[in-house]
C-alpha positions, 0 to 999 in steps of 0.5 A: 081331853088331851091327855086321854088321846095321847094315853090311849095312842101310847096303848095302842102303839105299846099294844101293837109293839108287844103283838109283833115281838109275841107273835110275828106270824100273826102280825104279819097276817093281820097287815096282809090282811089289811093292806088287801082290803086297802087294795080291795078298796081302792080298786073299787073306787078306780073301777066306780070313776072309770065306769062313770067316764064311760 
C-alpha cells in the first residue's frame, strides 16, 4: 500500500510539473483560483467565530 501512495504522489508532482512548463497562463489561473477559494474559506470561518462572540 505503501508503494501505490508514493506511485501516485510522483504523478501527481510529474502531472503538475508538466502543466506548468506546457501552459503557464493556465497553471497560474488554476492557483489564483485556489488561493481564492482558500481565502474565501477562511473568511467565513472568521466571519461564523466573530458572529458567535457577539
Amino acid at each position: 500500500m505503501g508503494q501505490a501512495k508514493k506511485i501516485a504522489l510522483y504523478m501527481v508532482i510529474v502531472f503538475v510539473l508538466y502543466t506548468i512548463i506546457t501552459s503557464p497562463e493556465r497553471a497560474a489561473d488554476l492557483v489564483q483560483v485556489g488561493f481564492e477559494g482558500i481565502s474565501s474559506a477562511a473568511q467565513g470561518i472568521g466571519d461564523f467565530m466573530t458572529e458567535l462572540v457577539k
